[in-house]
C-alpha positions as CSV (number, residue, x, y, z in Angstrom):
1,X,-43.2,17.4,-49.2
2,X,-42.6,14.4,-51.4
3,X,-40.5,11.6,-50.4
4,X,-37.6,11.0,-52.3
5,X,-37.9,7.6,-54.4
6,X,-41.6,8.2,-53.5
7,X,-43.4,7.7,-57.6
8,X,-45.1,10.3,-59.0
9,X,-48.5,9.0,-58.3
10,X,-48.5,8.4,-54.6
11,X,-46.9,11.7,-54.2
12,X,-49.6,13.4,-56.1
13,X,-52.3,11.0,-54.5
14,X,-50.8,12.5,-51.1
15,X,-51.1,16.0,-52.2
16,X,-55.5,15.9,-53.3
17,X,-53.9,15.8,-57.4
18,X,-55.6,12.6,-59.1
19,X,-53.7,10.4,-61.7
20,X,-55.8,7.3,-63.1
21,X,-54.6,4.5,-63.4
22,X,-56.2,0.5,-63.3
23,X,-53.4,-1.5,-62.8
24,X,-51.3,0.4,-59.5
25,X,-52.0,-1.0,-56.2
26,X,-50.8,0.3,-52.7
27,X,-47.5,-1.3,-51.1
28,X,-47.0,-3.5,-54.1
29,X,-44.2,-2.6,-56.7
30,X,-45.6,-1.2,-60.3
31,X,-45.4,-2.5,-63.3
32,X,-47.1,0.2,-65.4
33,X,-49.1,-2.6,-67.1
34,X,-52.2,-0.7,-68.4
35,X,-50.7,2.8,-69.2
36,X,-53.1,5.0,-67.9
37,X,-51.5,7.0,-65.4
38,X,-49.2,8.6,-68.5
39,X,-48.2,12.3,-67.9
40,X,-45.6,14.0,-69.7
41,X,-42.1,14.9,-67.1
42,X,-40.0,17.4,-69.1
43,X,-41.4,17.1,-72.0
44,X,-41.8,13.0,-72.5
45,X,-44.3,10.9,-72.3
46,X,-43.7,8.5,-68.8
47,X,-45.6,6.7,-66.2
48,X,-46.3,7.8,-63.0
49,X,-46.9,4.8,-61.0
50,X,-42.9,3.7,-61.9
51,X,-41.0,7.0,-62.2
52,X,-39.8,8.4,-58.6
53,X,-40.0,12.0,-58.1
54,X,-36.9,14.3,-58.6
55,X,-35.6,17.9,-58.2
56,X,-36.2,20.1,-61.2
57,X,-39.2,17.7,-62.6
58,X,-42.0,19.1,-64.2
59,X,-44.9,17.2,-64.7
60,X,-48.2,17.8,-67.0
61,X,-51.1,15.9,-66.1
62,X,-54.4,17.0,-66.8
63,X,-53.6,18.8,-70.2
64,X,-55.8,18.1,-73.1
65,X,-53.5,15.3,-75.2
66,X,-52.9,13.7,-72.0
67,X,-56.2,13.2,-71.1
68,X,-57.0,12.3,-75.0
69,X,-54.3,9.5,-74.7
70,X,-55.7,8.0,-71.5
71,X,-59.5,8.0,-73.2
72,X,-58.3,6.5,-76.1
73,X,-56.8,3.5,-73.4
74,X,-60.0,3.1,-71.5
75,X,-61.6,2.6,-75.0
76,X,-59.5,0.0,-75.9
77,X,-60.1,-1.7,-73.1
78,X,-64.0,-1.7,-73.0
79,X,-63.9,-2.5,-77.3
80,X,-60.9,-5.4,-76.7
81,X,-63.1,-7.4,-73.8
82,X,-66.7,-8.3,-73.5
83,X,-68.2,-5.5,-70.8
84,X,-71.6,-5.7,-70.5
85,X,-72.3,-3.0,-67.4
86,X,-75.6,-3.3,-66.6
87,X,-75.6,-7.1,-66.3
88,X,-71.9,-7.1,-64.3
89,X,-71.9,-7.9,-60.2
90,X,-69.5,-5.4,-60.1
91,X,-70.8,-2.2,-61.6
92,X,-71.1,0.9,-59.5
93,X,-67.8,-0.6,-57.9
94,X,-65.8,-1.1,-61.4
95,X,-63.0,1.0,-61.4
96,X,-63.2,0.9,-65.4
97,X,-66.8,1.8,-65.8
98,X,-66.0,4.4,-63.1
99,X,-63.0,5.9,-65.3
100,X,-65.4,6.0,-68.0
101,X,-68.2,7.8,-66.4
102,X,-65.3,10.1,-65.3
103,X,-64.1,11.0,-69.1
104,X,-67.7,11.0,-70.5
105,X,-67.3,7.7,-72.3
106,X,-71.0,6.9,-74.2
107,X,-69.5,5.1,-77.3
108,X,-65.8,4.0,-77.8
109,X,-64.6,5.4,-80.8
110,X,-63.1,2.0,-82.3
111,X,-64.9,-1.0,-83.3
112,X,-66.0,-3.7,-80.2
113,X,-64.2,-6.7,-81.0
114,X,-66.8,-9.5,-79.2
115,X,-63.8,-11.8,-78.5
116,X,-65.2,-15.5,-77.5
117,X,-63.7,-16.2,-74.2
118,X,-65.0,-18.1,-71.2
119,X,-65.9,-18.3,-67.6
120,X,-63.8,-20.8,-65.9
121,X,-66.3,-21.9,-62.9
122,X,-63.9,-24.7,-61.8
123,X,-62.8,-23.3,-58.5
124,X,-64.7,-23.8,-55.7
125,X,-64.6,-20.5,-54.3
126,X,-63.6,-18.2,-57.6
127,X,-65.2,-17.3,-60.6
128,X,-62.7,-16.1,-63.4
129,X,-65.2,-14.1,-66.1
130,X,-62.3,-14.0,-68.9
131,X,-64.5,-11.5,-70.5
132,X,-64.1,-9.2,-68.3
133,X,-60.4,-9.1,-67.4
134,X,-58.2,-6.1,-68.5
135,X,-54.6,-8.0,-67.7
136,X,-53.5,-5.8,-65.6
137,X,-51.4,-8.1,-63.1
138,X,-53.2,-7.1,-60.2
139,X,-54.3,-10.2,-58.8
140,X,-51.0,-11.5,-60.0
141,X,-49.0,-9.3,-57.8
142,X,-50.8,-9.2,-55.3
143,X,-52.8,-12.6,-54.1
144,X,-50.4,-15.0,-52.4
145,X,-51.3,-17.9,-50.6
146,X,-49.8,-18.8,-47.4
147,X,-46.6,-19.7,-48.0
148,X,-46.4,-16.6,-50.4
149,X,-46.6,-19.0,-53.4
150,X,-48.3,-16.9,-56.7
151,X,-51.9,-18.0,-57.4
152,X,-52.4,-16.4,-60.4
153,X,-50.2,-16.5,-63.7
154,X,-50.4,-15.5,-67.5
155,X,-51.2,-18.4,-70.1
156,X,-51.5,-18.4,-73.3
157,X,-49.9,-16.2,-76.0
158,X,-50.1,-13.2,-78.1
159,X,-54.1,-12.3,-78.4
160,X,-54.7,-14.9,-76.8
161,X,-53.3,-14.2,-73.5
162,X,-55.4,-15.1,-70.1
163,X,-55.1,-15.1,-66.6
164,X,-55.8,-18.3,-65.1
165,X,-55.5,-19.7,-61.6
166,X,-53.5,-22.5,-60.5
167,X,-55.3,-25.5,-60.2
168,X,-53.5,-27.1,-57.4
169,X,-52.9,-24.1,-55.6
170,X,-56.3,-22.2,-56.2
171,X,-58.6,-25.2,-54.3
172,X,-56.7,-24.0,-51.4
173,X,-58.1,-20.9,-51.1
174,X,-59.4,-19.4,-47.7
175,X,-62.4,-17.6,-47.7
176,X,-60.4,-14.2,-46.9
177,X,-57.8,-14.8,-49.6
178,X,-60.8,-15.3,-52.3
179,X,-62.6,-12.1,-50.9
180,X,-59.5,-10.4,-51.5
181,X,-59.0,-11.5,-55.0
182,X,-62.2,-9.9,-55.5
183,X,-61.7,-6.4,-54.1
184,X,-58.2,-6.3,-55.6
185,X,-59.7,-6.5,-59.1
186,X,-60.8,-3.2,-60.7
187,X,-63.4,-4.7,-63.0
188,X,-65.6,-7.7,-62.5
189,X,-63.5,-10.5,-63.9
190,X,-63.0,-12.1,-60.0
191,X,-65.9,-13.1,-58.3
192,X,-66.7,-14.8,-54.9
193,X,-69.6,-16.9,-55.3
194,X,-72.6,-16.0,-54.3
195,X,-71.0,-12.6,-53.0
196,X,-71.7,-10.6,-56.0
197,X,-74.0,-8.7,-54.9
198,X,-74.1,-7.9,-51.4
199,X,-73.7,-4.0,-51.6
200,X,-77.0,-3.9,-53.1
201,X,-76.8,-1.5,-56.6
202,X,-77.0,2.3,-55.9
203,X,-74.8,1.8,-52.7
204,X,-71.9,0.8,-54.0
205,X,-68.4,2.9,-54.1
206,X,-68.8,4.9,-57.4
207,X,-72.9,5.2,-57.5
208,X,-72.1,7.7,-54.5
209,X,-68.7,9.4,-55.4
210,X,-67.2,9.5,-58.7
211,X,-63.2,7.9,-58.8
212,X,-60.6,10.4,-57.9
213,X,-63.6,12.9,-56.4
214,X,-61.9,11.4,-52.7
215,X,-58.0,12.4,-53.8
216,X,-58.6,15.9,-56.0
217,X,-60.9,17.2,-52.4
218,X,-57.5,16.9,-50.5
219,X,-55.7,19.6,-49.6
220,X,-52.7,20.2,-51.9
221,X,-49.4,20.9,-49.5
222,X,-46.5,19.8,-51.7
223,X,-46.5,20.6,-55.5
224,X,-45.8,24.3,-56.7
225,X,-48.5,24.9,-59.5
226,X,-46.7,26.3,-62.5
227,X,-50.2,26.4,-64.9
228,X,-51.3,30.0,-65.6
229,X,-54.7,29.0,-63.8
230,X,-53.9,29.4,-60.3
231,X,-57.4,27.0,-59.2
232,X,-56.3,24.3,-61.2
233,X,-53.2,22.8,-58.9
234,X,-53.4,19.1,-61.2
235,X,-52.4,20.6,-64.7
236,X,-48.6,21.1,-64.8
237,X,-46.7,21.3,-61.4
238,X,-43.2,20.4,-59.7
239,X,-42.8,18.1,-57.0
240,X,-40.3,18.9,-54.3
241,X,-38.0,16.2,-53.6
242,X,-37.0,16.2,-49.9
């Protein structure tokens, strides 16, 4: 059964149906930043990492437009950055590449727009590749120091937007909270020097198991399948709220 207030996501997650999204984290409040967990409840388009379940609600995930909408989002992302895969510490661990393998990305369909952004090598412990970063507030929400201050924060404007660290704040870092920084991010735009590449390539997370294979293996217990195709549990279905 889904928990009521529980959000659509971690209720499906619970119940082996898989909804992508780059920018949701566990135990930290959503934001909906990078879109991509879009299905349609009732007919209109909403997120599921910020709307909580509800009696009555019907819910289309993996239907055709849907899936069209969130491949059009992972293409904007890979044409609007600089991401070079096969040179990048975190590929086969990039939760972007791996949602690319996963909708059978080759070539974005829009034109790459090789932005000129740089690598800000200042901290001690931290690289910040600004290439690479996808703005989607992870590391923002999530890394405190501390004394729970924010080490992370937008600058900038409009196209120009960045993430940056503090500088005060961010030569304070332990090596755990930089490690964390790290794993928190879903592409390689945070990396612990000289930590890159540990897991060597082929071992890592998504050269084994494609994202979402560990969720859509589960079980389903919770969700009443109302899609004609009675194998196919993550099309269009209705969460009980109890």
């Amino acid at each position: 059964m889904a928990i009521k207030g529980q959000y659509l996501i971690d209720a499906a997650r619970e119940n082996g149906i898989y909804i992508p999204s780059l920018c949701n984290y566990p135990g930290i409040k959503p934001k909906g930043s990078c879109r991509i967990c879009t299905v349609r409840v009732n007919g209109k388009i909403m997120t599921a990492c910020t709307t909580p379940v509800a009696d009555k609600m019907s819910v289309e995930n993996n239907v055709k437009d849907i899936e069209e909408l969130r491949k059009s989002i992972i293409e904007l992302l890979f044409i609007e950055g600089n991401h070079f895969c096969p040179a990048c510490e975190k590929s086969g661990n990039c939760e972007l590449q791996a949602l690319a393998y996963r909708y059978k990305i080759m070539v974005p369909r829009f034109p790459y727009s090789f932005p000129k952004r740089q690598v800000d090598a200042t901290n001690p412990k931290l690289i910040k590749d600004q290439n690479r970063c996808i703005l989607c507030k992870r590391c923002i929400r999530v890394i405190k120091d501390e004394k729970g201050r924010t080490i992370f924060a937008y600058r900038r404007r409009g196209k120009h937007v960045e993430i940056g660290l503090d500088p005060k704040i961010g030569k304070e870092l332990s090596d755990e909270t930089a490690i964390n920084a790290m794993d928190v991010c879903p592409v390689g735009a945070l990396l612990v020097r000289e930590k890159g590449f540990d897991i060597p390539i082929g071992e890592r997370k998504y050269d084994k198991t494609p994202i979402g294979n560990d969720i859509e293996h589960m079980k389903p217990t919770c969700f009443t399948n109302t899609n004609k195709n009675e194998n196919n549990c993550s099309n269009m279905w209705v969460p009980s709220d109890h």
